[in-house]
N, C-alpha and C positions, 0 to 999 in steps of 0.2 A: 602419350596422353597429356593434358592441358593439365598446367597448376589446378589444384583446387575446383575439379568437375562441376560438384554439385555446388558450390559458389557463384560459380556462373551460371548454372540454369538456375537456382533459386533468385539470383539477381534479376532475371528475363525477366520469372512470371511475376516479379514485384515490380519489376517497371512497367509492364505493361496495365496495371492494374489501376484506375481512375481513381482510385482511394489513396494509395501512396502521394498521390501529386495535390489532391485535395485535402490532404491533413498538413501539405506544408503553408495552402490558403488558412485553415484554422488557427493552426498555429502563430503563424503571422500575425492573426487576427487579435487573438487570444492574447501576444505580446506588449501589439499596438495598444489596447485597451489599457494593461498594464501600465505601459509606458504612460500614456496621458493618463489616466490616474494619479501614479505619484509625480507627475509633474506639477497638474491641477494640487493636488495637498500639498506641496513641499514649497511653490513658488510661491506660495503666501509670506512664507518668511524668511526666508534666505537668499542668496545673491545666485547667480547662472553656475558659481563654484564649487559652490556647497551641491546644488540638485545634482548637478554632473556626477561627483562623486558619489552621492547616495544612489541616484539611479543605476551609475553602475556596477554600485554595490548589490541592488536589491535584483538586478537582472542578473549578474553571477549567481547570485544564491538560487534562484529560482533557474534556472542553467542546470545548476550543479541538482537539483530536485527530480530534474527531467530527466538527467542521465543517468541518475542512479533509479532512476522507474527502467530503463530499458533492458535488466535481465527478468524482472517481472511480468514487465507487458509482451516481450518479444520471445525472451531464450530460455523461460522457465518450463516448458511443451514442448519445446523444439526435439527431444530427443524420445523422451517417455512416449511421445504420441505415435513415433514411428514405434516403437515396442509394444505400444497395445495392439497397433495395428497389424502385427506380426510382417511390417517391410523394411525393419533394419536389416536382418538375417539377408534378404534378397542384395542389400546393397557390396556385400562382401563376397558374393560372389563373382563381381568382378574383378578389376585390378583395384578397387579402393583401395587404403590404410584408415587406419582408424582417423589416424588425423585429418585427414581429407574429408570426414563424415563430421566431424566435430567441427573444425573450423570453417568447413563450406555452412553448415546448418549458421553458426553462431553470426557470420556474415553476412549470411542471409535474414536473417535476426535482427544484426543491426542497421539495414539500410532506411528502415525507414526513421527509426530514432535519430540518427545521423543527417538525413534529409530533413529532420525540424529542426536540430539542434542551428545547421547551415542556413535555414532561412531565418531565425532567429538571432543570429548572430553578426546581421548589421544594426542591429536594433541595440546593442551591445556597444556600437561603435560611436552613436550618435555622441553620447556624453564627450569623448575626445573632443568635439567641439564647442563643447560649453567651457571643459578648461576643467583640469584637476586631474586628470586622465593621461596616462602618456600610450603611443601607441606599444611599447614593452608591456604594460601592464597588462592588454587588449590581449596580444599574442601569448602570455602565460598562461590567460584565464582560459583562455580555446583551448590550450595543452590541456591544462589540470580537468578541462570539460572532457576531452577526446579521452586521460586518461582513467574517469570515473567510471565514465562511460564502456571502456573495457572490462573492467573490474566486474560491474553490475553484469556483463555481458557471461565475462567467462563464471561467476560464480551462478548464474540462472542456467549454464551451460553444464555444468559440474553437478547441481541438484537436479538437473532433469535426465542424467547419463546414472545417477547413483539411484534413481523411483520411477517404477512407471506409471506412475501416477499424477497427473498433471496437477491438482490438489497439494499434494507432499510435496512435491520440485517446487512450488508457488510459496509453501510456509516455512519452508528450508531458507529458500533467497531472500524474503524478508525479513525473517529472522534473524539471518547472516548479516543484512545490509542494516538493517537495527540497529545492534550490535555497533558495525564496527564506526557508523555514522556519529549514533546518540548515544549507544550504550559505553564506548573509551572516554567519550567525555564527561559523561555522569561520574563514570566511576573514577575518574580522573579529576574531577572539581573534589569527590568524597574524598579520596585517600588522605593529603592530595600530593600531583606531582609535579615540582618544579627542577628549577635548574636541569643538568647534562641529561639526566634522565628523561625528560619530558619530551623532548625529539623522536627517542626511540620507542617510547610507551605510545606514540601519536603517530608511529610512523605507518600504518594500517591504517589509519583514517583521513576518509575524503571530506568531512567539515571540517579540520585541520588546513589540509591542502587547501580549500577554498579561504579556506581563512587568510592564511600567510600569503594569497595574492592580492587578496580585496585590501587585507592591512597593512599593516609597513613591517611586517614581520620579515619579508622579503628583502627590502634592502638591508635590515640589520643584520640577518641571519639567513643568508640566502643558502647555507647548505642544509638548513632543517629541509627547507623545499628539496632541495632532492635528493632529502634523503628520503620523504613521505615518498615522492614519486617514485623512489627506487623498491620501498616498500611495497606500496600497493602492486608493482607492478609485477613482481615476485611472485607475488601470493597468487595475482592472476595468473600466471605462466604453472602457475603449482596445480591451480584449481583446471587448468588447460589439460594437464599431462593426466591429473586423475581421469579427469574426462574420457579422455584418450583410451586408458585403462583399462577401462572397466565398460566402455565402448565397444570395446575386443575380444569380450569375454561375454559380454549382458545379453547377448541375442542367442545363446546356448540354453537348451534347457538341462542342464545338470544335476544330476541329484543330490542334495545336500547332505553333509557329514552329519556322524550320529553326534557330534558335540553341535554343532551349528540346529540341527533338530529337536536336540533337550532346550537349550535355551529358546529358541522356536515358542516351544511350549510352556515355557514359563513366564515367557514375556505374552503367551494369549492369554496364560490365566490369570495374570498381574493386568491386562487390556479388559478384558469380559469378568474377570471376577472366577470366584471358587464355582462348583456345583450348588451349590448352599446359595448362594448370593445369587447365580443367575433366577434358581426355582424360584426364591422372594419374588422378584424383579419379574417374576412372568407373571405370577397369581397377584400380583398390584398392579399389573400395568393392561394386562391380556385383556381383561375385561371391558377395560376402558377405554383403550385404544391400540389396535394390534399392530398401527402405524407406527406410534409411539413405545409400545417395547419392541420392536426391530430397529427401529432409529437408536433408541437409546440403551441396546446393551454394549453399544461400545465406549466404554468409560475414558479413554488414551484423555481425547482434547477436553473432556472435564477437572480429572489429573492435574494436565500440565499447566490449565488455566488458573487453577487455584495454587497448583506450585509456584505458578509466576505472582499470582500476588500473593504469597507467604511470604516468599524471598524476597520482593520488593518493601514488607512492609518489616525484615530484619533487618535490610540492611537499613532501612530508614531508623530505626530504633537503635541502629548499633551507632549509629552516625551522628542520632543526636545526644547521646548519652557521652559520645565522645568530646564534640563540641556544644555545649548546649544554648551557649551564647551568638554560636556564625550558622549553625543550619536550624531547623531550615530558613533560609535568605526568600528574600520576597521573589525573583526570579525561581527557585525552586516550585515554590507555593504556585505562579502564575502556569510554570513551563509542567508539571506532572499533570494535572490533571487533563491539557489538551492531549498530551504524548500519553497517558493509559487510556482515555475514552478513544480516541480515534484507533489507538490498535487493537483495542476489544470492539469498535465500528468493523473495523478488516476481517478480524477473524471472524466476525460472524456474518459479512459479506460472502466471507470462504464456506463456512459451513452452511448457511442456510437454505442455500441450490443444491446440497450435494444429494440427497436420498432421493427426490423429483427427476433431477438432471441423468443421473444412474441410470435410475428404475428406468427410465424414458428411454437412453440409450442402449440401454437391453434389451425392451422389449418386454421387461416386467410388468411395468406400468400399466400395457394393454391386459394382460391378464390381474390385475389387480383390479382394477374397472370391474371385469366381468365377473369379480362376486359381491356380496350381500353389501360390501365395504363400502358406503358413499363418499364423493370427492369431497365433502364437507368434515368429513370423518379424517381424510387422510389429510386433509388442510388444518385440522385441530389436533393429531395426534403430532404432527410434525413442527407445529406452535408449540405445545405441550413441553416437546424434547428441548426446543429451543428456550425456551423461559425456562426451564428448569437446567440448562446449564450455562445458560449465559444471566438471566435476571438477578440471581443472587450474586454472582460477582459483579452485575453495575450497582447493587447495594452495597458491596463488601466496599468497592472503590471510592460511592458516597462518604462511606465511614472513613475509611483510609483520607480523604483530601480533608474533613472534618477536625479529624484530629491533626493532623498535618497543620492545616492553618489556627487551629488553637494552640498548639505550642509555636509558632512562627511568632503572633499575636503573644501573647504571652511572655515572649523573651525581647518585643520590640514593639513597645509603647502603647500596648492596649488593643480594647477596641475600637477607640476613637480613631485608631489610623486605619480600621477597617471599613467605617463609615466614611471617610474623607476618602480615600485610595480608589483602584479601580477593581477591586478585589473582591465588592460587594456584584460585580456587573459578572466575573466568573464565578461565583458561587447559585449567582441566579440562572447562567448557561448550564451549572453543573445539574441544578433541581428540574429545570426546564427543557434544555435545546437535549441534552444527552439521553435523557429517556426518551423521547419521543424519536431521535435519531436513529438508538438503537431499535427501537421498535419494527420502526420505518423499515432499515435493513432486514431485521427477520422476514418481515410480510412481503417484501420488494422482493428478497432472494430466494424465495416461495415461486413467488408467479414469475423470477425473471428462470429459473430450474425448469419452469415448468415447458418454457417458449422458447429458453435457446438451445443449439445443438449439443454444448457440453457444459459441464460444471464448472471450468474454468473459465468461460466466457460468458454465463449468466454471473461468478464473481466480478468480474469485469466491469456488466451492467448493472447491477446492484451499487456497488461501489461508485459511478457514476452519476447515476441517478440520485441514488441518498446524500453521497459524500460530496462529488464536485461540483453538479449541478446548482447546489443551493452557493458556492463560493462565489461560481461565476458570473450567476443573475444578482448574487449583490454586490459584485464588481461593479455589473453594468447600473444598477439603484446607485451606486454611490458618484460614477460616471455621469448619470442625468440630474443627481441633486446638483452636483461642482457647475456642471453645465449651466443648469436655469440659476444658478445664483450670482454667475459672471456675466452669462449675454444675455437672460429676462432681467435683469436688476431683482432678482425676487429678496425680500429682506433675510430671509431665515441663514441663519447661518449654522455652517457643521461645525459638531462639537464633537468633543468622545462620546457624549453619553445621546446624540442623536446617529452617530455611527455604529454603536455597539446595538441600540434600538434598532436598528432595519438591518442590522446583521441577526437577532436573533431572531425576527420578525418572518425576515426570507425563509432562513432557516424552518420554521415550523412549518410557512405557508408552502415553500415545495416540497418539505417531504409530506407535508397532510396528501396535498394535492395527488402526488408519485403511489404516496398511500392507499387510497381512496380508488383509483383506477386500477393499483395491480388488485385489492379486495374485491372489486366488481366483477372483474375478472374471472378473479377464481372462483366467486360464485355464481356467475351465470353460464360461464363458459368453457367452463374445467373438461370437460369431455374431449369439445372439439379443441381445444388448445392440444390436448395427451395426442390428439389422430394427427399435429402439423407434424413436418420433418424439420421445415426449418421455421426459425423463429421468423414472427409475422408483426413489424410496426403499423401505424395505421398513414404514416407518410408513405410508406413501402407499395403502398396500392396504387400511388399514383406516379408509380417511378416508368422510365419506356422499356416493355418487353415483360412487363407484370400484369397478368390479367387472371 
C-alpha cells in the first residue's frame, strides 16, 4: 500500500476543484493591493531602502497571520466531521493506522493554505530589489512561514481528534493559537522577562519567530531562532502523536467509567445549573420566548466569557499596582481594546449560527416551523440569548478600556495628551465601530446559520462578512484616494485623521449594509430559507449548471 493513502486522494479531489486554484488569483490579488498600498503611503517619505525593508516587514507579518489561520480554516473539522458522520470507524477497517488518517487529513488540510502562501511569496521577494533585504532573510522567513504553518495545522488537527464537534475543535485552536501568539507576549512584557530566560519562555511562540527574522535578532542571536523553531516544532509533533491517540480509540463507542460518569454529572450541573436555577430560568423565560430558554440554559460560554474578563481585569490591577508608573504604556492602552473587541467579534461569530445551523441540520427546525412558534419569535428569542450573554460583556469591556486609559492618563501627562494623541480616534471606534460591529455579527450569524450547510461555515461567513469585508473595501477607499491624489492632481491630501475617518466610515457602512439584507431576510424569507439544503447567494443563480 502507498505512503499516506488518504493524502493522496484528498490531494486529487482538491486539485481538481476550480476554487483551489481560484483562491490562489484572490490571493494574489488581495497581496498586490497590499503591496501598492504601503508602497503609495510609505514612498512619500523615505528612500527605495527604507520601503523595501518595511514592505518586507509588513508582508512577513501578514504571512505569518495567514499561516497561523490554516488550522482554523482548514484542520479544525477535518476529524470531528468524519465522527459525526459515523465514517472514521469504516476507515480502520482497512490496513490504515492511525497516523495515516491523521496526517493524510491534516495534508489534505493544508494544500490549499500552502498553495496561497506559494503564490504570495513572490510578492515577498520584490523588496530584495529595492535594497535592505538579502536573499537569507527571504529563505528564513518562508521557513518560519512553512513552520507556523505546521503548528496551526497540527494543533487544529489535535482539537478536532480530541471533540466532535466542529464548534469546540474551532474555539480550542484559537484559543491555543491566542495564547501562544499574543497571550506569551502580554504575559511576558507584564512579568517581565529578560536576559537567558526570555529565549526559552518565547520559545512556543510564532510572533517571536517572525520577529527574530523581520529584526536583527537573527544575526545577534541566531540560536534563539532555533531554538523557537525547535520549540514550536515539538509541541507540533506532541499535538501530532495525541492526534494519533485518540484517533485509535475515538471511533469506539465505549462505555464510560463510573468516576469519569460522576464528574460527567457534575460538570452538567455546574454547565445548566442546579434544579432550582433551571425551574427559575424556565418560568422567566418560557413565557417569552421558548427559543430563548432552549438557547440559553446552557450557561458554559457565559461562564468562561465573564471568566475571561475577571481574569484579565486582575491581572491588569495586579500589574498596575505593581508598576504604577510603566503600565499601562500607551501601546497597552492602544493594543487591548482591538485584541478583546475583535475576540469577543469571533466568539460571537462562533456562537451566533450555532442553534439555527443545528436545528436546520437535524431536521428540528422543520418541525419547529410546524407549531404556533413564529420565525419572528425564533429570530427574537435567539437575539434575546445573544444580547444577554454577549451585550453586557461589550459593556463590562467599555468599562475595563475606560478605566484602563484613565489610569494610563493619569500616570502620563494628563488629558491634554489625550486630546493631542490619537487615542481620542480609539475611544470613538470603541463607543461607535464596536457596537455596531458586534451587533452586525449576532444578526449576520442568525441568517448566515440559517442558509449555510453547517455551523462552522455560517462562522466562516459571518466573520467575513462583518469582520474582513469591511478591512478590505477600505483597503481598496484608501487605494483610490492614494490613486486620484498622485495621477488626478486632486489637492486633498491623506492624513491620520482622514484615514481613520473612512476606516470607521466603511466600517459602519458595510456592516449596516450586511445588516440590513441578512434582517430582510429573515423577515421575509425565513421559511423558505429553513426548506434550502444548501446555502443560496444571489451571484449563485447565475453561475453555469445552476438553474
Amino acid at each position: 500500500m502507498q505512503f499516506l493513502p488518504i493524502a493522496d486522494r484528498e490531494l486529487r479531489v482538491a486539485a481538481h476543484q476550480p476554487r483551489t486554484w481560484w483562491r490562489r488569483v484572490l490571493t494574489t490579488t488581495v497581496g498586490l493591493a497590499l503591496f501598492a498600498f504601503m508602497f503609495a503611503v510609505l514612498g512619500r517619505f523615505r528612500g527605495l531602502l527604507f520601503i523595501g525593508r518595511e514592505l518586507f516587514s509588513a508582508l512577513s507579518w501578514v504571512g505569518m497571520i495567514y499561516a497561523l489561520l490554516a488550522g482554523p480554516l482548514t484542520a479544525a473539522d477535518c476529524l470531528s466531521r468524519e465522527r459525526r458522520d459515523g465514517t472514521l470507524g469504516l476507515l480502520f477497517l482497512t490496513d490504515l493506522q492511525s497516523y495515516d488518517v491523521v496526517l493524510g487529513k491534516m495534508a489534505a488540510a493544508s494544500l490549499r493554505i500552502a498553495l496561497d502562501l506559494t503564490a504570495v511569496l513572490p510578492l515577498a521577494a520584490i523588496p530584495i530589489l529595492m535594497g535592505g533585504v538579502s536573499l537569507t532573510q527571504l529563505a528564513v522567513v518562508a521557513l518560519a512561514m512553512v513552520t507556523i504553518m505546521f503548528l496551526s495545522l497540527a494543533i487544529g488537527t489535535c482539537a478536532s481528534a480530541l471533540s466532535s464537534s466542529g464548534r469546540s475543535s474551532l474555539a480550542v485552536t484559537l484559543g491555543v493559537l491566542f495564547f501562544l501568539t499574543v497571550g506569551l507576549e502580554l504575559l511576558g512584557d507584564a512579568i517581565p522577562i529578560h536576559g537567558w530566560a526570555a529565549p526559552w519562555f518565547y520559545m512556543l511562540c510564532p510572533s517571536s519567530l517572525m520577529a527574530s527574522c523581520v529584526g536583527g535578532v537573527l544575526r545577534a542571536h541566531r540560536w534563539w531562532f532555533w531554538l523557537n523553531m525547535g520549540g514550536i516544532h515539538l509541541f507540533s509533533w506532541i499535538c501530532l502523536v495525541i492526534a494519533a491517540w485518540r484517533t485509535r480509540n475515538s471511533w469506539r463507542d465505549l462505555p464510560a467509567s463510573a468516576r469519569a460518569s460522576r464528574w460527567n454529572a457534575r460538570f452538567e450541573v455546574w454547565r445548566k445549573g442546579s434544579a432550582t436555577s433551571r425551574q427559575a430560568w424556565r418560568r422567566l423565560t418560557m413565557n417569552r420566548s421558548p427559543v430563548g430558554w432552549l438557547e440559553g440554559r446552557d450557561r458554559l460560554q457565559h461562564r468562561m466569557l465573564w471568566g475571561s474578563i475577571l481574569v484579565a481585569a486582575i491581572a491588569g490591577a495586579i500589574t498596575h499596582l505593581l508598576a504604577p508608573g510603566k503600565w499601562p504604556d500607551e501601546e497597552c492602552v492602544v493594543l487591548w481594546p482591538i485584541l478583546s473587541y475583535y475576540v469577543l467579534c469571533v466568539w460571537i461569530a462562533i456562537q451566533a449560527p450555532r442553534r439555527l445551523a443545528d436545528d436546520k441540520e437535524s431536521g428540528v427546525l422543520e418541525l419547529l416551523l410546524c407549531t404556533p412558534v413564529k420565525p419572528a419569535e425564533i429570530v427574537r428569542g435567539c437575539m434575546m440569548i445573544l444580547r444577554r450573554r454577549f451585550g453586557r460583556a461589550l459593556l463590562a469591556l467599555l468599562v475595563l478600556d475606560a478605566v484602563l486609559g484613565m489610569a494610563h492618563f493619569s500616570e502620563h501627562g494628563g488629558w491634554h495628551h489625550f486630546r493631542e494623541g490619537p487615542l481620542w480616534q480609539l475611544a470613538l471606534s470603541a463607543l461607535v465601530v464596536a457596537p455596531v460591529q458586534a451587533y452586525s455579527m449576532a444578526r449576520i450569524g442568525i441568517y448566515e446559520g440559517l442558509v449555510q450547510t453547517t455551523s462552522l461555515r455560517a462562522a466562516f461567513m459571518t466573520a467575513w462578512n462583518a469582520g474582513l469585508l469591511p478591512w478590505i473595501t477600505w483597503l481598496g477607499v484608501m487605494l483610490g484616494l492614494e490613486a486620484s491624489q498622485r495621477y488626478l492632481r486632486i489637492p486633498a491630501r491623506l492624513t491620520d485623521n482622514l484615514a481613520f475617518g473612512a476606516w470607521a466610515s466603511v466600517q459602519l457602512l458595510v456592516c449596516t449594509l450586511c445588516l440590513t439584507y441578512a434582517s430582510c431576510r429573515l423577515r421575509w424569507s425565513f421559511r423558505s430559507l429553513a426548506a434550502q439544503t444548501v446555502g443560496t447567494r444571489w451571484w449563485k443563480r447565475w453561475l453555469p449548471g445552476r438553474r
